[in-house]
C-alpha positions, 0 to 999 in steps of 0.5 A: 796517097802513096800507090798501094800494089794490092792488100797483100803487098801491103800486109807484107810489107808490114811484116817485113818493116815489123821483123826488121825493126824487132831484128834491130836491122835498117833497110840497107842490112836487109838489102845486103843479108838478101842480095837486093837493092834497098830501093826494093826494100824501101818499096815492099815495106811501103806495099808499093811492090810485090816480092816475087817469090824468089825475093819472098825467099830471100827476104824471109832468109834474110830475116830469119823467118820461115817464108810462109810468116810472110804470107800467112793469113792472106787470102787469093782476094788480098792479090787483088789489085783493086781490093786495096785501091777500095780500102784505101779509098774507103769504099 
C-alpha cells in the first residue's frame, strides 16, 4: 500500500490529478507551467507529499485555479497525519 502523507495530501492530490486531466495536461506540463520537478508532481497527485504553500501557489497557477479550490472543504483534522494511515487501515 503506497505512504499516504496525511487526508489532506491525498484530497489534494486528487484535485490536482482531476484539474489536470479535465486541462488535457500531463505531469510533465504541470512541472514546467509550475517551475517543479514532475517527480513532485507525481508525489502530491499520489497524496505522498504535501505542497508547501509556496508550491500550493504555484501549482494552482499553473492550473488555473484560484489556490483556495485546492484546499477547500479541508479540515485542521485532514493534516493529521495518523488520520489517514486509520482510514486507510480501515480502523
Amino acid at each position: 500500500m503506497p505512504r499516504v502523507a496525511s487526508a489532506a495530501a491525498a484530497q489534494i492530490g486528487v484535485r490536482i490529478a482531476a484539474t489536470r486531466q479535465v486541462l488535457g495536461l500531463t505531469q510533465d506540463e504541470v512541472a514546467v507551467r509550475a517551475s517543479i520537478d514532475s517527480a513532485n508532481v507525481r508525489s502530491y497527485e499520489s497524496g505522498r507529499a504535501m505542497p508547501s504553500v509556496h508550491t500550493l501557489l504555484r501549482l494552482a497557477w499553473a492550473l488555473d485555479l484560484e489556490p483556495g479550490r485546492l484546499l477547500e472543504g479541508l479540515t485542521p483534522e485532514h493534516f493529521d497525519a495518523g488520520s489517514a494511515t486509520a482510514r486507510a487501515a480501515g480502523s
